[in-house]
N, C-alpha and C positions, 0 to 999 in steps of 0.2 A: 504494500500500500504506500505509495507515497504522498507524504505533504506536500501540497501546494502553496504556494506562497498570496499570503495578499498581492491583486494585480489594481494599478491603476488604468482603467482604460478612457478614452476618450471620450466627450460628452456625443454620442453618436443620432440627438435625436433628432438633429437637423437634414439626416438625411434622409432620403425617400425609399433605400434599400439596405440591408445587411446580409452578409455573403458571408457565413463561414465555413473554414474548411472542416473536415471531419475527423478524419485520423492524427490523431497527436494535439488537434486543439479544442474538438468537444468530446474526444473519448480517449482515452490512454491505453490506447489499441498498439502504437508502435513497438513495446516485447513481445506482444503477441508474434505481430506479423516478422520482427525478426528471426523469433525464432522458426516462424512457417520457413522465410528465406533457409536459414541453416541447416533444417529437417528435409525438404525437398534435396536440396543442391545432393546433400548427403545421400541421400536415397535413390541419386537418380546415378552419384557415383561422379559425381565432379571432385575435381581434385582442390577446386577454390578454396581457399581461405576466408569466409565471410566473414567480414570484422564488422563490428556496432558502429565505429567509425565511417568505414563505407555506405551503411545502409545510413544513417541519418543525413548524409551528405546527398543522399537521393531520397530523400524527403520530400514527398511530394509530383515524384514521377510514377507513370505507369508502371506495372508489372515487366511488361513489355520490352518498355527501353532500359531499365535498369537489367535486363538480363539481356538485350543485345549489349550492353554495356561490360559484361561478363567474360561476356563469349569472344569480346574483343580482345578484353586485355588475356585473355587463357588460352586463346586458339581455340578452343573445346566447342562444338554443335552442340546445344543441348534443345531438344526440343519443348517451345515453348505451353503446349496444349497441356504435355505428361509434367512439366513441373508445376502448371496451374494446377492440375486434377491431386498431384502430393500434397502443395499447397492447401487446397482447400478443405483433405482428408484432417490437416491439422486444426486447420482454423475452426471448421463448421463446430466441435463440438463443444471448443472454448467461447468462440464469442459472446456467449450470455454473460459471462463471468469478468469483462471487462469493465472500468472505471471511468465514471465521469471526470472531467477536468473541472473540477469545481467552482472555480472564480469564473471560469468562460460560460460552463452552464448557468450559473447564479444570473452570468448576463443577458443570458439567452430569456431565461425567465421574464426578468425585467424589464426587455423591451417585444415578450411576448405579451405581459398585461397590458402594456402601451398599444397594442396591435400595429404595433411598427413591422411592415412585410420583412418577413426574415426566407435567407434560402439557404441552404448547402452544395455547393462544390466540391467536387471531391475528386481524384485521379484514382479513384478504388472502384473497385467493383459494385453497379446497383445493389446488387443482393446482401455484398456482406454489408453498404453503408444502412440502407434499412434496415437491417438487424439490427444493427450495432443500434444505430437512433432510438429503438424501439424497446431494445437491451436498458437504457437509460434513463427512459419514458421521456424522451424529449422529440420523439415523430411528430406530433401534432403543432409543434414548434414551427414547423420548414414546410409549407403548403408545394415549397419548389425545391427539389432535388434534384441534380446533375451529375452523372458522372460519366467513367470515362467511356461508356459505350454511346454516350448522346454526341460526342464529340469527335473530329477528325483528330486532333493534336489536342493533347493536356499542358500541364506546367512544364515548362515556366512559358506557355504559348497562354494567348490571353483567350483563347475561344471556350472555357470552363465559365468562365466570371463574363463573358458578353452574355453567352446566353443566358445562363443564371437571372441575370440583370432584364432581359427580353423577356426571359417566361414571369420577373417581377411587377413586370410594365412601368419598370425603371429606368432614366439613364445614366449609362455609362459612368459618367461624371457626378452622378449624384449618392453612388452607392457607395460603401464604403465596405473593407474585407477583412476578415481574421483570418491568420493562418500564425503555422508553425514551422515553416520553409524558407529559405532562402526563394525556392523555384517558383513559391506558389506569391510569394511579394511581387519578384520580377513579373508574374502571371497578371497579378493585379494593375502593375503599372504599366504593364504594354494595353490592356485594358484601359487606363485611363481611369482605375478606379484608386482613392485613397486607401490607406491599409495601414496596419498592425500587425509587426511580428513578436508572438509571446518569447517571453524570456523562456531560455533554458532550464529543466526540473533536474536538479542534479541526482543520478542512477548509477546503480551498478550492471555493471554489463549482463543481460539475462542470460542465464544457460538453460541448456537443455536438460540437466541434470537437475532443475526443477519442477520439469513436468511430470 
């Protein structure tokens, strides 16, 4: 369980839209899905070294490109469908058991009573981000969800956060975004959207020898 720290964030209510991301800044999903990365790779017999370092550094990119990203630096093929499907063997039976980010959901609340239009972005999977949402009781929150199967290009491309913004009947310029990425800031600002990146929760490296 980790403490989160008191966050201050921005007086947000002048805008017409709020965007935020999902994994790592309204649910404390990122050990999970590291250790899916470690468990797959393993399984599938890659000789990688996945470090915690690497995977937060691709915070906020697809499944996808963070594993042609793999295959680059290793020479190694691995096909992408069979380490989804290892992946997901992991993920499907933990994700009830994930955490909310406390101060981020406390905000979500906040400017849920307000009925200020709120959306989620995400470069994850539909299926696991409504679980996860719903894990939380925070679904009824996000009337707009997006992820990366609605999309041509995710983070740090801005096409997550326009449409978000479109299905809001917001603009661009008026909405404002949480995240916990470098990519998904950059994602926001090619957007044209304002943003906030959460500070760092300081962790120990998750291992497998926890599950």
């Amino acid at each position: 369980m980790v403490n989160f720290p008191t966050i201050i964030f921005p007086d947000l209510s002048l805008f017409d839209g709020i965007i935020f991301d999902c994994d790592g800044t309204l649910v404390d999903t990122m050990p999970l899905f590291y250790l899916a990365w470690r468990y797959s790779l393993e399984r599938y017999g890659s000789k990688y070294d996945f470090k915690w370092k690497f995977f937060c550094d691709h915070g906020g990119q697809s499944t996808d490109v963070t594993l042609d990203e793999i295959c680059r630096l290793t020479g190694e093929r691995i096909d992408f469908l069979t380490l989804k499907q290892y992946q997901a063997e992991f993920i499907a039976p933990r994700l009830s058991e994930v955490q909310p980010i406390t101060p981020v959901v406390q905000l979500a609340e906040q400017y849920h009573r307000m009925k200020k239009p709120m959306a989620v972005a995400s470069a994850g999977y539909r299926e696991y981000v409504h679980e996860t949402l719903k894990s939380i009781g925070v679904e009824a929150y996000f009337p707009v969800v997006v992820t990366c199967e609605d999309v041509r290009y995710t983070k740090p491309e801005p096409d997550l956060f326009l449409l978000a913004a479109e299905k809001l009947g917001a603009k661009p310029r008026r909405c404002f975004v949480l995240e916990d990425s470098p990519y998904g800031i950059q994602a926001a600002s090619a957007a044209g959207m304002a943003s906030y990146l959460l500070p760092e929760f300081p962790r120990a490296e998750p291992s497998l020898d926890e599950c």
